[in-house]
C-alpha positions in Angstrom: 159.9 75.7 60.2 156.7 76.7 60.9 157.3 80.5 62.1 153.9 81.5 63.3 154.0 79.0 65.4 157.6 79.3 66.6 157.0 82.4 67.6 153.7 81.8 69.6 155.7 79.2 71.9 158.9 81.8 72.0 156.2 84.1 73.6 155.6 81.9 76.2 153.4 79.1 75.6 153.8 75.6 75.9 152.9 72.9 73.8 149.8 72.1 75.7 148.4 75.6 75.4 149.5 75.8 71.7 147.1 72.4 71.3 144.4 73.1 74.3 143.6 76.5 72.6 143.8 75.9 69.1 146.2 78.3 68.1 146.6 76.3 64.8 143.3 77.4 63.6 143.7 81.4 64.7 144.0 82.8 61.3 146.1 85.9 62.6 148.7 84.2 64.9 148.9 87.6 67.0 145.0 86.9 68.7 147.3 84.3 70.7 148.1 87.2 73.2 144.7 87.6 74.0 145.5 84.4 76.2 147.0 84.6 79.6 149.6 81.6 79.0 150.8 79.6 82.3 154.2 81.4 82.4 152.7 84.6 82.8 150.0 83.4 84.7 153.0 82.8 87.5 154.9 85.0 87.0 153.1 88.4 86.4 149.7 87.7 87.1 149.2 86.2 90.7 152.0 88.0 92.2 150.5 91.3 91.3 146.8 90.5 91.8 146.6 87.8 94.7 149.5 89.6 96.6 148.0 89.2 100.1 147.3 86.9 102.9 144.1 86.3 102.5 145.1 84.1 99.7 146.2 81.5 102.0 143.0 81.9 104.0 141.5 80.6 100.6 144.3 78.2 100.5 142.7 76.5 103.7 138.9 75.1 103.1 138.8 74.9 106.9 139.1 78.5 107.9 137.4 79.8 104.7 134.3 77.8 105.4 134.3 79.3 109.0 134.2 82.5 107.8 132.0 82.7 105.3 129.6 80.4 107.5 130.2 83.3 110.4 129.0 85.6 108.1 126.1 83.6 107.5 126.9 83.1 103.4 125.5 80.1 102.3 127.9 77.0 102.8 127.5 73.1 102.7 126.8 71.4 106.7 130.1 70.9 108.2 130.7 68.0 110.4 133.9 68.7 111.5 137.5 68.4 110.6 139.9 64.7 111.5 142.8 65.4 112.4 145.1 63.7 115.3 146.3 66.5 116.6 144.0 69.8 115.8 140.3 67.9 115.0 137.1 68.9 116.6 133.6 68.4 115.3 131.2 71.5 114.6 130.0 71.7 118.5 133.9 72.1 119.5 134.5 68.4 121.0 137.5 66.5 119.9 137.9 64.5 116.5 141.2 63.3 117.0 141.0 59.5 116.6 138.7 56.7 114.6 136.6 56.4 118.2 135.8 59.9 117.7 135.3 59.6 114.1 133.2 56.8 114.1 131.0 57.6 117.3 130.5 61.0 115.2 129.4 58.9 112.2 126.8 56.8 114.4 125.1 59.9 115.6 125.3 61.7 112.9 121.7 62.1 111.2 123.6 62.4 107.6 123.8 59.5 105.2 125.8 60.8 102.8 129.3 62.6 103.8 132.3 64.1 101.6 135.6 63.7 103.4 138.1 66.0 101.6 141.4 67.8 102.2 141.8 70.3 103.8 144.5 71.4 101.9 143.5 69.8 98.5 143.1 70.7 94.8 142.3 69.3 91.2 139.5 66.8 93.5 142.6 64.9 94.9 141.8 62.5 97.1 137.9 63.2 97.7 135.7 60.5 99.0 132.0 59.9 99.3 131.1 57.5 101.9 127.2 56.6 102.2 126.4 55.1 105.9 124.4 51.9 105.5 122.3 52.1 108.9 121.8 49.1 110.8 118.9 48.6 114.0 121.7 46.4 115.8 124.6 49.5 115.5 127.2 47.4 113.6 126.5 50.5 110.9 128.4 50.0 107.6 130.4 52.5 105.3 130.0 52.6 101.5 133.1 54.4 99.3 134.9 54.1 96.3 132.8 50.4 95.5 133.9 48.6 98.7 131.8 48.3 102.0 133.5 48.2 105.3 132.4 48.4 108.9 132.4 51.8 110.2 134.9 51.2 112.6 137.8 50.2 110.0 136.5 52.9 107.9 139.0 55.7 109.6 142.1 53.7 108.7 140.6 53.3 104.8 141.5 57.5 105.2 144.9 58.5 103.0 147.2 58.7 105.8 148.8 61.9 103.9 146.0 64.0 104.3 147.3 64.2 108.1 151.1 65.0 107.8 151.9 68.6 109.1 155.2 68.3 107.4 153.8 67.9 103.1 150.6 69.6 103.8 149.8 73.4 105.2 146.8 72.5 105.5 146.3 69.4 107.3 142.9 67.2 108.3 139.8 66.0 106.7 136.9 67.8 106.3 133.6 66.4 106.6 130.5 67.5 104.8 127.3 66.6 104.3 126.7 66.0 100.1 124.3 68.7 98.9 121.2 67.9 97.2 121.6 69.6 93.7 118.9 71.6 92.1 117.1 68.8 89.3 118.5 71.1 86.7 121.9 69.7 87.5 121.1 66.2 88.9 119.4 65.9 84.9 122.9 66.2 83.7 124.9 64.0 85.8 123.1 62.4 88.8 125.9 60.6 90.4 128.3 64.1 91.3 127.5 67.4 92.5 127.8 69.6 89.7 129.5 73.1 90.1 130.1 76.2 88.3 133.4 78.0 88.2 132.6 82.2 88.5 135.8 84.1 88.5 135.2 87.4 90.5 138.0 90.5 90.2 137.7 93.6 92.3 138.8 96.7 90.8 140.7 99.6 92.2 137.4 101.2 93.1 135.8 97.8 94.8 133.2 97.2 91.6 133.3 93.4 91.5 133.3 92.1 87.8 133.0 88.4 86.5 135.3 88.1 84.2 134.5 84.1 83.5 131.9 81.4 84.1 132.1 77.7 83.2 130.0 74.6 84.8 131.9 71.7 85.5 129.8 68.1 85.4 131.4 64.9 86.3 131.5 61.9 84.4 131.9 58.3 84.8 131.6 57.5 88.5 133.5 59.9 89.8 132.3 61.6 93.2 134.0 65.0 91.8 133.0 67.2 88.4 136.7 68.5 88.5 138.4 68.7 84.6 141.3 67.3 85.9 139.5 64.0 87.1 137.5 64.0 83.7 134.9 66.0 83.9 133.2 68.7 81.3 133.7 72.2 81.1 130.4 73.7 79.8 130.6 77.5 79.0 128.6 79.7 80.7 127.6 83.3 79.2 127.8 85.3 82.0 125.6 88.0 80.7 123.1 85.7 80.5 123.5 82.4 81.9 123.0 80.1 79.1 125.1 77.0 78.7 127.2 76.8 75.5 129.3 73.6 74.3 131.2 71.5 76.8 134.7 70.0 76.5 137.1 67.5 78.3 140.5 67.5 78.6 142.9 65.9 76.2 143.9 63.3 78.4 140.1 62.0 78.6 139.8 62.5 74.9 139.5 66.5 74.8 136.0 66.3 72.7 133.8 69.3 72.3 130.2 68.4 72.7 126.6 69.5 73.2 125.5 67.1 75.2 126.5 64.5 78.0 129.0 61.9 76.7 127.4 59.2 78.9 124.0 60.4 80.1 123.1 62.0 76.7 121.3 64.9 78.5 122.0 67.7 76.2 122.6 70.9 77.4 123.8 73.6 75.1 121.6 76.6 74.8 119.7 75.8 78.2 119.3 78.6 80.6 120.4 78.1 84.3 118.2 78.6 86.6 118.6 81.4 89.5 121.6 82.7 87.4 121.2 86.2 89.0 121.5 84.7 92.7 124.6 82.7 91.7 126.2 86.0 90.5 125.0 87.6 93.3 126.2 85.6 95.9 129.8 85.6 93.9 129.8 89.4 94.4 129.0 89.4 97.8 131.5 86.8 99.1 134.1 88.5 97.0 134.0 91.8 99.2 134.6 89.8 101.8 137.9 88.5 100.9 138.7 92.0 99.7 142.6 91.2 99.8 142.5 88.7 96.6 141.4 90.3 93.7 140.9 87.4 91.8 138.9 84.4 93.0 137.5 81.5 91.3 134.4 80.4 93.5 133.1 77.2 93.3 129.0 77.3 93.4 126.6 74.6 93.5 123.0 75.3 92.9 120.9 73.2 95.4 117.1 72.8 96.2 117.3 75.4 98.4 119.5 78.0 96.3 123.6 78.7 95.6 125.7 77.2 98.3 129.5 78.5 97.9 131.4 75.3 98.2 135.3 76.5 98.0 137.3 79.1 97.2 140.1 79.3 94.9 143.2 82.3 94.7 144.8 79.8 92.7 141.8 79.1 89.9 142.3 76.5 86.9 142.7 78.3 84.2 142.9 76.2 81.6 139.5 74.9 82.1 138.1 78.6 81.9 140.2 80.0 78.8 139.4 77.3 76.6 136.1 78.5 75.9 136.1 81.6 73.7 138.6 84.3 72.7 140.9 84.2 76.0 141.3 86.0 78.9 142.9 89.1 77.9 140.4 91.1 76.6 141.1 95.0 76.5 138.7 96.0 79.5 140.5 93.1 81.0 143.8 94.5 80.5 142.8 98.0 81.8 142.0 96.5 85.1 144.9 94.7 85.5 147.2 96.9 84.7 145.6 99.0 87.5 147.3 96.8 89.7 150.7 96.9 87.9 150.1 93.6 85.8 150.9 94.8 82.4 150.9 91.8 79.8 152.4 91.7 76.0 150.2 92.3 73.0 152.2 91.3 70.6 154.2 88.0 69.8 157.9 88.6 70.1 160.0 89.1 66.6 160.9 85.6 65.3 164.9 85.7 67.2 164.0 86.8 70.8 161.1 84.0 70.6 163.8 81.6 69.1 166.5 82.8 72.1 163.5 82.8 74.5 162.7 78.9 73.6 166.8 78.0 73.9 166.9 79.6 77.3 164.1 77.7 78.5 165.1 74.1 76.9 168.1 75.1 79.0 166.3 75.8 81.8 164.8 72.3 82.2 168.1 70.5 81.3 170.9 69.3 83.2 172.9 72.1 82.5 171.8 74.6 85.4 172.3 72.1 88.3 175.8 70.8 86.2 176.5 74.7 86.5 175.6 75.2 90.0 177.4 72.5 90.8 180.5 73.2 89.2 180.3 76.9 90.6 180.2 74.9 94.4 183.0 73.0 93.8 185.4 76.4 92.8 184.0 78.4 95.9 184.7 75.0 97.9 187.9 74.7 96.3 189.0 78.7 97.2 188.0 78.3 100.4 190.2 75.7 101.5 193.2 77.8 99.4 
């Protein structure tokens, strides 16, 4: 039995983490607890930290893009969000049907659109249409490879995206595609590249950026999301250089220093405007004062930082797996500020060993068996 590593998954990782972060390779198994495993990422972390509402303003792209846009913080053009019931285009007029939808489309001086949910996450579901312009008005939609006419091109929509009853956040957003500074388009021209700047305010309301990775797409995906096969390319945030990327291990999980299919190498390179990135991060943070933790989604365009979404909910898989973990001591002091006070060391070889049996019967049968055996008695001593 191979106790080090018993006792790392009996404090709380899974198999993936053990594997994703290398934990094999730590030399001194207790530097595992400088990572904030999934468990307690759920359990202890966002419930003390991201406590408030204004999480599930962040929750909703809608109403986090009209705020920040009210406030005048950079955001991509809006068009409008589709829905059936509660769409309407930037101006206020109704875009509740594929007439509306498609007579926005025709007068719409954008060629290139993102439609995404709402609600969404991971990069579920996002599509890029390109309008193909015609001088007769029989205009043409191009997405995902196939061209339709822009009038069946509302019922090519996932349907799902509009049920009120499996999504809090119903409707399509639609979004002009950003031009993306040449620093970024040089790595992967065919999505918009963004970084990933994780902001935490303190108990004194001192914003600190506790993490920084850019995400670049690959293949011909629309998205640069990790979970669609994308890179994550750490990003020093002290000084904005750009250290090795790495995929996840469903897409292969390689580290790299350089672009698997454009070859543009980019480890070592400095980011341009890395100062206005941070900068904007800090200032949108204060604004949605009541989550202390926010992973912001930035893209660097021609024209400067543009925040693109907001996350209470951040990946952070995709952030951890570049250097020593999250859970550095200054880290820890401001956390525990906030009550969200994590283990430093693994737990003694039984309690991991009882912790791993409890959870193996956790995801069995057994439980429901239980529960269900409990029902029948009380059913049973009721009708006594």
């Amino acid at each position: 039995m191979n106790t080090d590593k018993t006792r790392i998954l009996g404090s709380g990782f899974t198999r993936r983490e053990y594997s994703l972060y290398g934990f094999e390779n730590l030399g001194n198994p207790q530097l595992a607890m400088r990572y904030l495993s999934f468990e307690e990422n759920h359990r202890r972390y966002h419930p003390c930290i991201n406590i408030g509402y204004e999480k599930h303003l962040l929750d909703d792209k809608w109403m986090t893009h009209q705020v920040l846009s009210a406030l005048a913080v950079p955001v991509p053009r809006t068009l409008g969000l589709y829905h059936p019931v509660v769409g309407l285009t930037a101006s206020g007029d109704p875009l509740r049907n594929p007439e509306d939808l498609c007579a926005l489309l025709r007068a719409s001086d954008v060629a290139e659109l993102i439609f995404k949910p709402r609600g969404g996450s991971r990069g579920d579901s996002i599509t890029k249409a390109t309008i193909q312009r015609r001088a007769d008005g029989t205009d043409d939609v191009q997405y995902d490879g196939r061209t339709v006419p822009v009038t069946e091109f509302p019922a090519c929509l996932a349907e799902d995206v509009f049920d009120v009853h499996t999504n809090r956040y119903p409707g399509w957003i639609i979004q002009e595609v950003l031009r993306q500074h040449p620093f970024l388009a040089a790595l992967n021209p065919s999505s918009v590249n963004t970084f990933r700047i994780v902001t935490f305010m303190d108990t004194e309301g001192n914003v600190h950026i506790h993490h920084s990775i850019l995400r670049v797409g690959c293949g011909d995906n629309a998205t640069d999301n990790w979970d669609k096969g994308g890179l994550s390319i750490r990003v020093d945030p002290s000084t904005g250089q750009l250290g090795k990327g790495v995929r996840k291990a469903e897409f292969g999980g390689e580290w790299s220093a350089s672009h698997p299919e454009t070859g543009a190498p980019f480890e070592g390179l400095q980011i341009p405007e890395w100062n206005a990135i941070q900068e904007l991060c800090e200032h949108a943070a204060r604004i949605f004062s009541g989550a202390r933790s926010i992973g912001w989604d930035i893209a660097l365009t021609v024209d400067g930082p543009v925040i693109v979404e907001a996350n209470a909910d951040w990946g952070l898989p995709s952030v951890q797996v570049h250097g020593d973990g999250y859970l550095s001591d200054a880290i820890r002091d401001q956390l525990r500020a906030y009550g969200a006070a994590f283990p430093t060391r693994l737990r003694p070889l039984p309690l991991a060993v009882l912790h791993l049996v409890r959870r193996r019967w956790g995801r069995s049968r057994g439980p429901r068996l239980l529960s269900s055996l409990r029902r029948s008695i009380s059913r049973g001593s009721g009708r006594a």
